[in-house]
Structure formats: structure tokens, C-alpha cells
N, C-alpha and C positions, 0 to 999 in steps of 0.2 A: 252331344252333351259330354260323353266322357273327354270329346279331345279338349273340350272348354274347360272340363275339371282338369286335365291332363296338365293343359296351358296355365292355369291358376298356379299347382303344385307346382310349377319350373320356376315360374314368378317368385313364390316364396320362399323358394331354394336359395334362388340365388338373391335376395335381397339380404336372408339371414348369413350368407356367405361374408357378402357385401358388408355386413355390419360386423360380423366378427372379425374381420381384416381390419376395419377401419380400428376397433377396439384395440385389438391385438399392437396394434401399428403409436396409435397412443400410448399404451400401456409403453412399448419399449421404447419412446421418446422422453416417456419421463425418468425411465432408468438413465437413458445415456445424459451425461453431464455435458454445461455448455462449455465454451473457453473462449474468450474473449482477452486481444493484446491492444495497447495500447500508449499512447504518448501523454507526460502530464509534466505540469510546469507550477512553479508558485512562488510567495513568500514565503520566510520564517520570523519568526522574532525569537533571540536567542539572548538566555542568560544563565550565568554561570554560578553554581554551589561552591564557594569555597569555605574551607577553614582556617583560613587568617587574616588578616586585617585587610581584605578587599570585600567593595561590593559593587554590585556589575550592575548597568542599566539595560536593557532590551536596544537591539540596534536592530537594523532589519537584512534580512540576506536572502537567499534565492535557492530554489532547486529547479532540476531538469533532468529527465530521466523515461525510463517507463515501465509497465507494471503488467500484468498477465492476470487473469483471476479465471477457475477451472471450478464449474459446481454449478448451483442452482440456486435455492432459495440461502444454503451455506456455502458460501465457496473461499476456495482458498488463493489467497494477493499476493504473490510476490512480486517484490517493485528492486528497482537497482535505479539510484540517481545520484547524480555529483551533488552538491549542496555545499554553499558556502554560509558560515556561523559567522556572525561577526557580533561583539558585544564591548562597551564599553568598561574597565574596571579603573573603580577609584581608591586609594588607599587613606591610610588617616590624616596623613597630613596636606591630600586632596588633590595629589597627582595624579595626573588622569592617563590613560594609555587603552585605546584599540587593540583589543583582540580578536583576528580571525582566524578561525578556521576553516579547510578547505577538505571534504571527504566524499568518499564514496561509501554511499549507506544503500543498506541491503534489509527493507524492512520483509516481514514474515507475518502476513496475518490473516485472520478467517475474521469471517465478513458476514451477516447475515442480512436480508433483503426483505424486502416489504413494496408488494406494489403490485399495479397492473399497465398495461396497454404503455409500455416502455417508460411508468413516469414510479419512480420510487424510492425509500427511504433506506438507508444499510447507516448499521453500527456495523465497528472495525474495533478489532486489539490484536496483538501480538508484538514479539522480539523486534528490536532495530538492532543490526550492529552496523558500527562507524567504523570504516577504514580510514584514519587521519592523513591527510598529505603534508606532511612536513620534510626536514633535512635527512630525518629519520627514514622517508618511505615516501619514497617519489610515487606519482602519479599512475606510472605504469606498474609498479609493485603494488600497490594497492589493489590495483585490479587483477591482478593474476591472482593474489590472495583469494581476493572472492570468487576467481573459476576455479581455485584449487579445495577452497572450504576450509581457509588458513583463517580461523576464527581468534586463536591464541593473542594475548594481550592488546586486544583491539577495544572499542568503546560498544559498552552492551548498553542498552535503554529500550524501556516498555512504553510502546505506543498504541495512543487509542484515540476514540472518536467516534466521527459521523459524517454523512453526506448526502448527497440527494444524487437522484441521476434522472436524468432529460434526452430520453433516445440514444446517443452515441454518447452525451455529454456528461461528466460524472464530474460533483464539484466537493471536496473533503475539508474539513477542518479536523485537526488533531493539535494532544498533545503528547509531547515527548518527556518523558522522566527518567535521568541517567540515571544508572543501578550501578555501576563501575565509575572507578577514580579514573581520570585520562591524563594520560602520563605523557604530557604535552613539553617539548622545553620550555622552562622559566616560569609554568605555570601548573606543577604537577600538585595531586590533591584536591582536583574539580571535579564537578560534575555538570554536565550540561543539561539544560532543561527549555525545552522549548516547543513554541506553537507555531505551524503552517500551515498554510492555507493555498492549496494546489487544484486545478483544474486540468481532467484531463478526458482524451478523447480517445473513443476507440477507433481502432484504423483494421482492427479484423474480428 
């Protein structure tokens, strides 16, 4: 009898052991945050704010890039992609001229999540800045700026939205509203303003 009572007591030792570890083990899964990197791609449609006798039609253009997000139900999206703008402007007396632009944009946002069993909904906002590629700032300057955090006279705009996500697969719409004048040749005193739509995929 006692070794039978003896045997019970060990049983219920170690079960409550058992469960506080497991507890214990969840509790600091949920502290440690996740981070998820990844590759995404898309359209834009881009049109441009000016103050003189121009007005710009939406033309369609491209990103490609990729983007990191560190957190859990908030987390935070840094992305880095080329992006080419292209947008038609007409003047008054209805000559027409192609403008592209070609940059490296460095968006900054927090993100919040909604969902279960890897299927779910996130709004997104925060900072874009545009590093322009032009005669001004080649390609490879552009990019050293943004590993150096040469933010100074570059294109600032506030981006936001929404998207879903489907296991690995995360698909965004946004809009972009420039806050800064971009000091573009031939075209200084704009603001860019524009909508994309990217798809992207995690790869870790």
C-alpha cells in the first residue's frame, strides 16, 4: 500500500513538473519575437503633384526588392527595392512628355496582424524615403547613401495600407503620399504620389 501510495506521489511530481516546463516554455515563446526575410515584387501607378501648368496621367511601373519584418502580432517592415515611376505629364497647350523615375526606396513601417493557422490580415504605415537615380546620383550612390543613412535632400513620403498573407505568401496594396518637393532636373516642385501592388514571399 504505501509503495502504491509512494508510486502515485512520483506520478504526480513529475506530471506537475511536466506541466510547468511546458508552461514556462510557452510563456518565453511568446516574449521572444519572430523575424521573417523575404523577396517581393509588383506594380505601381504613379502620378505626380505639381504647381504649374502640368497634369500628370498614372502610367504603370515596377518594384523589386525585399523586406524583413521582426515582432509578432506588431511588428516592424523594413523593405529596400528599386522601383521605377513612370507617369505621363501634359501641359496647356497639350504637349505631352514621359516622365520616369528610377530609385531606391527604403520604406519603414509597423504592421499589425490579425489571424490564425498562417492565414491573416495586417494594416501597415510608416516613412518611405526615395533615393532618386538620376545624372545627379548614380545608381551606386544611391545605394551607399542608404547603408550610410544619407537621408539629407532625398524624397520623403508616407506609406500605408493593407494585405493578406497565405502561409509564406504575403500580398500588399498601398498608398504613397509625397510630403517633400523632389528636386528632379526639369521637373523641380513635384510631389510624387502613388499606388502598388506587390507580392511577396518569405524565403526565411
Amino acid at each position: 500500500m504505501k509503495k502504491n501510495l509512494l508510486f502515485l506521489i512520483l506520478i504526480a511530481v513529475a506530471s506537475i513538473s511536466r506541466a510547468q516546463s511546458i508552461t514556462t516554455a510557452l510563456g518565453v515563446a511568446k516574449l521572444i519575437p519572430t523575424f521573417e526575410f523575404g523577396v517581393k515584387g509588383g506594380i505601381n501607378l504613379t502620378s505626380l503633384s505639381t504647381s504649374g501648368n502640368l497634369s500628370s496621367d498614372n502610367q504603370a511601373g515596377y518594384l523589386a526588392g525585399f523586406y524583413a519584418r521582426v515582432g509578432k502580432m506588431i511588428q516592424f517592415e523594413p523593405e529596400i527595392y528599386l522601383t521605377g515611376k513612370n507617369v505621363k505629364l501634359t501641359n496647356d497647350n497639350g504637349d505631352e512628355n514621359t516622365v520616369k523615375f528610377t530609385s531606391i526606396d527604403v520604406p519603414l513601417l509597423l504592421v499589425k496582424n490579425w489571424g490564425i493557422a498562417g492565414i491573416g490580415v495586417h494594416v501597415n504605415a510608416g516613412p518611405v524615403i526615395s533615393f532618386v537615380v538620376d545624372k545627379n546620383q548614380s545608381l551606386g550612390g544611391a545605394y551607399n547613401k542608404v547603408t550610410k543613412f544619407e537621408y539629407n535632400n532625398q524624397a520623403v513620403a508616407l506609406q500605408f495600407g493593407g494585405g493578406v498573407t497565405l502561409q509564406s505568401l504575403t500580398i500588399d496594396l498601398r498608398y504613397e503620399a509625397g510630403l517633400n518637393k523632389l528636386s528632379k532636373d526639369d521637373y523641380p516642385d513635384t510631389r510624387i504620389n502613388m499606388f502598388n501592388l506587390s507580392v511577396g514571399i518569405r524565403v526565411y
